[in-house]
C-alpha positions as CSV (number, residue, x, y, z in Angstrom):
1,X,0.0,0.0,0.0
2,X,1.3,3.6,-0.8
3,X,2.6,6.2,1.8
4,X,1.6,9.3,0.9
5,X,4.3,12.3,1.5
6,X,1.8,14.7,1.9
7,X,-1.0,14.7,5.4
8,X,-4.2,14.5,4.3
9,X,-6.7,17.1,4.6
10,X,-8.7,16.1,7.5
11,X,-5.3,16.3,9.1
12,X,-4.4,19.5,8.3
13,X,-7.6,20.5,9.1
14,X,-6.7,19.2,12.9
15,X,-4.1,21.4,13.1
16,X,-5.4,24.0,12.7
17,X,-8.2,23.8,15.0
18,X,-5.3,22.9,17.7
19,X,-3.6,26.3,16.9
20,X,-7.0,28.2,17.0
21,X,-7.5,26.8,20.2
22,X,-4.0,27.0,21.2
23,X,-3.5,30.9,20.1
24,X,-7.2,31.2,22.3
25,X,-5.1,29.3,25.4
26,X,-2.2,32.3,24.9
27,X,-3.9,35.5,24.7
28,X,-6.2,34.7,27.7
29,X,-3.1,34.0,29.6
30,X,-1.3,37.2,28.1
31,X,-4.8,39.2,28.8
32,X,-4.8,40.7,25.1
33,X,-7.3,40.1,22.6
34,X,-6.2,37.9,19.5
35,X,-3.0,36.0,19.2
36,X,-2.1,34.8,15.2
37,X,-0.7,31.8,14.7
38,X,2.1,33.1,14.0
39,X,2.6,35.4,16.9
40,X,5.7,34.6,19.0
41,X,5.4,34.1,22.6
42,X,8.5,36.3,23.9
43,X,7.4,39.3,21.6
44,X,3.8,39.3,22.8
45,X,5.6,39.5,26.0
46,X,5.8,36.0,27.1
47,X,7.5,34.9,30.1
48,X,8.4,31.5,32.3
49,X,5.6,32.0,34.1
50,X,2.7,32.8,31.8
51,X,4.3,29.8,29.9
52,X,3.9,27.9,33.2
53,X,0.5,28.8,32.7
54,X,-0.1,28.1,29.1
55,X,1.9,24.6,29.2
56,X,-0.9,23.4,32.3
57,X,-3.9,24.6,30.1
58,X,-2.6,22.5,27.1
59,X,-1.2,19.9,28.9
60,X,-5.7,19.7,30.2
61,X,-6.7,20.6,27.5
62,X,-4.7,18.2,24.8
63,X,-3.6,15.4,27.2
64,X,0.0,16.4,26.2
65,X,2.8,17.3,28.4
66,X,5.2,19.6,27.3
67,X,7.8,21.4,28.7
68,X,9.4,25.0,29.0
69,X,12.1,24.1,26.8
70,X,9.2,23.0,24.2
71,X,7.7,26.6,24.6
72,X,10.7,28.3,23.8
73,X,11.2,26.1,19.9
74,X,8.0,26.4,19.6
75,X,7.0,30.0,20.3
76,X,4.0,30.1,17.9
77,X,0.5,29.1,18.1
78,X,1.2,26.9,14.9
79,X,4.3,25.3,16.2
80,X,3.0,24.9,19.4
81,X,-0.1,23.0,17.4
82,X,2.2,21.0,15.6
83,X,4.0,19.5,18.5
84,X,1.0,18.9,20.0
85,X,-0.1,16.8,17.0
86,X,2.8,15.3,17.1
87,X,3.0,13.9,20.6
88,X,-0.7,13.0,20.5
89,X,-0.3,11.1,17.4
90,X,3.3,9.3,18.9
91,X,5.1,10.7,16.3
92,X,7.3,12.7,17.7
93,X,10.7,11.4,19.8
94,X,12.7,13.5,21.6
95,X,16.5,12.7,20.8
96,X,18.8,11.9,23.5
């Protein structure tokens, strides 16, 4: 059976639904209206704790466990999303 290179669109779909939720998750912890998904953290004025914040209302929310180091490579909703994704779905392995 074929492998396609390319996700399919019901998964692409996914993240971006994760991101919406995930850029809703980040401006109510930085108390400012909208975050895009391509807002980074640190410029919005991020900081360890507001990401302490953020990574517990994920972690609830997504049933995925990431940490501070996470947050800082991946300072954007849609990153963020991604690695989300990508731990949910097992994908993802953390080299050692």
């Amino acid at each position: 059976m074929p492998v396609s290179l390319y996700p399919a669109r019901s998964a692409s779909a996914s993240v971006g639904q994760v991101t919406l939720q995930i850029a809703s998750i980040w401006a109510k912890a930085l108390t400012i209206d909208e975050v895009g998904p391509d807002d980074d953290f640190f410029d919005l004025g991020g900081h360890s704790m507001i990401a302490s914040g953020i990574l517990g209302d994920v972690a609830s929310r997504f049933g995925c466990a990431l940490t501070l180091p996470d947050m800082i490579d991946a300072n954007t909703p849609a990153l963020m999303a991604r690695l989300v994704m990508e731990r949910r779905s097992g994908a993802f392995e953390r080299a050692a």
